[in-house]
KOLKESE-463911 format. One record per residue (C-alpha): y, z, x; residue in one letter. Coordinates in steps of 0.1 Angstrom, whole numbers, plus 5000, padded with zeros to 4 digits. Layout:
// residues N
<north:Y up:Z east:X rest:A>;
...
//
This chain:
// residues 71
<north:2415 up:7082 east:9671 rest:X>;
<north:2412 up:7046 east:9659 rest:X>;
<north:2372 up:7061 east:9647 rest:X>;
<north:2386 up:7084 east:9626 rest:X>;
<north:2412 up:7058 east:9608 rest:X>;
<north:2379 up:7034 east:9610 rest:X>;
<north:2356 up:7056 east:9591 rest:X>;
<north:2380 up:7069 east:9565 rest:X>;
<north:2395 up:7032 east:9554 rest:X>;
<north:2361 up:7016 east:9553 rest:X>;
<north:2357 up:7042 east:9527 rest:X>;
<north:2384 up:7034 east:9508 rest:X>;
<north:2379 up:7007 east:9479 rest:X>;
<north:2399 up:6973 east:9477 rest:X>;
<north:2413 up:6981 east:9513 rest:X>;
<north:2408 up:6946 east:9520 rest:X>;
<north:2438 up:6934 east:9505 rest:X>;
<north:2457 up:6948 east:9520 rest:X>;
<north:2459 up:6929 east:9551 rest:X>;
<north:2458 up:6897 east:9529 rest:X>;
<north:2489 up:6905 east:9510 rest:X>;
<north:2507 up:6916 east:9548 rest:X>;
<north:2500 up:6883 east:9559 rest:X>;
<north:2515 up:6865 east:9531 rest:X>;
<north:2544 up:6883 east:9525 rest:X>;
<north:2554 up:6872 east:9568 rest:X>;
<north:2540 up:6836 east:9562 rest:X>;
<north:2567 up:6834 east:9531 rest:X>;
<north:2589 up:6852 east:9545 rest:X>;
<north:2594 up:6831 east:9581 rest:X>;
<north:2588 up:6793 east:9557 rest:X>;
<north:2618 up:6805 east:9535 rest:X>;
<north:2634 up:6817 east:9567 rest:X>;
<north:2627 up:6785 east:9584 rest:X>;
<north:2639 up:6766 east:9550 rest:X>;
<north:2671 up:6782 east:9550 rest:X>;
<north:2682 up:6774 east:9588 rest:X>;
<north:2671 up:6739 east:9583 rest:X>;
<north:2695 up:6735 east:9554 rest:X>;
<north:2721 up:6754 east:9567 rest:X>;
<north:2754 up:6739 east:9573 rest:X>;
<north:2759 up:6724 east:9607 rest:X>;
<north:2796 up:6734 east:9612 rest:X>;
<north:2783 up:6771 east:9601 rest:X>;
<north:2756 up:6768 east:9629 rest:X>;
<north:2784 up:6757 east:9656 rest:X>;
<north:2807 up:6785 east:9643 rest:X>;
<north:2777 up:6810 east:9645 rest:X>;
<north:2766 up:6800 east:9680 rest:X>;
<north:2804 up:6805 east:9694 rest:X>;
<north:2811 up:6837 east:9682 rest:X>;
<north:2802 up:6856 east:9711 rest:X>;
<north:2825 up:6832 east:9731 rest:X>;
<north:2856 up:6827 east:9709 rest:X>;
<north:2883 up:6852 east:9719 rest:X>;
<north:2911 up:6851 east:9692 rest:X>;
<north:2943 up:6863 east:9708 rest:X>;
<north:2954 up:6879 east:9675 rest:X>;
<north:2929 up:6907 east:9675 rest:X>;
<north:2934 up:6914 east:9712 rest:X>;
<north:2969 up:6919 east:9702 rest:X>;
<north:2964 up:6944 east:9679 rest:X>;
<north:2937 up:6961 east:9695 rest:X>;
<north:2962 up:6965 east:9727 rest:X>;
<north:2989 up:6972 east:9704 rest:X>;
<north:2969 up:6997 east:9687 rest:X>;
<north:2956 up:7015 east:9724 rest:X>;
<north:2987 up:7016 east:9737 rest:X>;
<north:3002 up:7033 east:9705 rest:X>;
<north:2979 up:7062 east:9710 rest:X>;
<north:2985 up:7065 east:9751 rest:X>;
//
């Protein structure tokens, strides 16, 4: 299989590029990725990290509220 794809997209002209032009486009994307979490607010990073882990009572409420409403 990989022969076929070989032989027909050495036969196609300028092919090259486009490799070169994958590349680049995830190099600029993880550096402006990279830029952006190094500038990002620090409170913002500690309020992203404890999301999984912050349990606010209010929406347990109302999602109890809301089950038991349907029972």
């Amino acid at each position: 299989m990989l022969k076929y794809i070989k032989e027909h997209a050495s036969s196609i002209e300028g092919i090259s590029v486009y490799p070169i032009f994958s590349l680049l486009v995830f190099f600029i994307f993880f550096v402006v990725l990279l830029y952006y979490v190094k500038k990002m607010d620090k409170k913002k990073i500690e309020e992203i990290s404890n999301l999984p882990l912050d349990l606010d009572t209010k929406d347990n409420d109302l999602f109890t509220t809301n089950n038991l409403k349907q029972a």
